[in-house]
N, C-alpha and C positions, 0 to 999 in steps of 0.2 A: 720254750723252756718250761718246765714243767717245778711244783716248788720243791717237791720231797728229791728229785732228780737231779745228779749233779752233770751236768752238759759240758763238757772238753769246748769252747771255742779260742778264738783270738782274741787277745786285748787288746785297745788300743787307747791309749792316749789325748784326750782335746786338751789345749792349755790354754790359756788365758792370762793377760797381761796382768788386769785386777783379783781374777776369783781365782787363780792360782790352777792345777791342772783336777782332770777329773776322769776316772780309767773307764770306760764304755765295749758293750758288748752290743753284737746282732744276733741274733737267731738265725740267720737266716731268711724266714720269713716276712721281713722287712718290721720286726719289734727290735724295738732298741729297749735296751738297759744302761743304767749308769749308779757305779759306786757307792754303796752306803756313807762307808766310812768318811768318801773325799765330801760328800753330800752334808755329812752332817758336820763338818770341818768348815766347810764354806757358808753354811747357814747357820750356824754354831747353834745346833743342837747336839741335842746327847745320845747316843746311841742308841743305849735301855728303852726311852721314853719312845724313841720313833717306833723302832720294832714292835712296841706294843698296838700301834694302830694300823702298820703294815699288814695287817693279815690278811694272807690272799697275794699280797704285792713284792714276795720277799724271796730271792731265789740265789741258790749256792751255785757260785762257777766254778771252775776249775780251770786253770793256765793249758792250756790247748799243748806248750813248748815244756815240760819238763825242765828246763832252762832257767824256766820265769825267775824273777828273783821273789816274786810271794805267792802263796799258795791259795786254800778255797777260799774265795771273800763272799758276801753278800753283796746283793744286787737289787734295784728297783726298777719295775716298770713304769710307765709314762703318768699311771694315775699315780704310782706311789710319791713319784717326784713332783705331782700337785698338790699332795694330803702333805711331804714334809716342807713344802712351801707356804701354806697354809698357817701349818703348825707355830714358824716364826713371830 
């Protein structure tokens, strides 16, 4: 996935008992992404502020299913979701 690119794949879903669930993508390529939004919900940061330090790490999906119930979200790669770990 590419950041300016918006890529059609499958969402899918982890949940969790405690951290509640969190929507994840593959590339294919065996790169995983995961959630901005559910990311910064669970680490209770604030959106604004992470995006600012994501650069490089911040990529647009699009619901693969025209079905989906939500439309393009943002997404983090594996470093991203260390810098907003970090961040905490």
């Amino acid at each position: 996935m590419k950041e300016s690119k918006q890529t059609k794949v499958k969402v899918r879903v982890l949940s969790h008992r405690e951290f509640g669930n969190v929507k994840v993508v593959n590339d294919g390529d065996y790169k995983g992404y995961a959630c901005l939004d559910d990311l910064c919900y669970i680490l209770n940061l604030e959106k604004k502020q992470v995006k600012e330090k994501l650069d490089g790490h911040l990529y647009t999906v699009s619901p693969k299913d025209p079905k989906e119930t939500f439309h393009d979200m943002d997404f983090v790669d594996e470093f991203g979701i260390y810098v907003m770990y970090i961040m905490m």
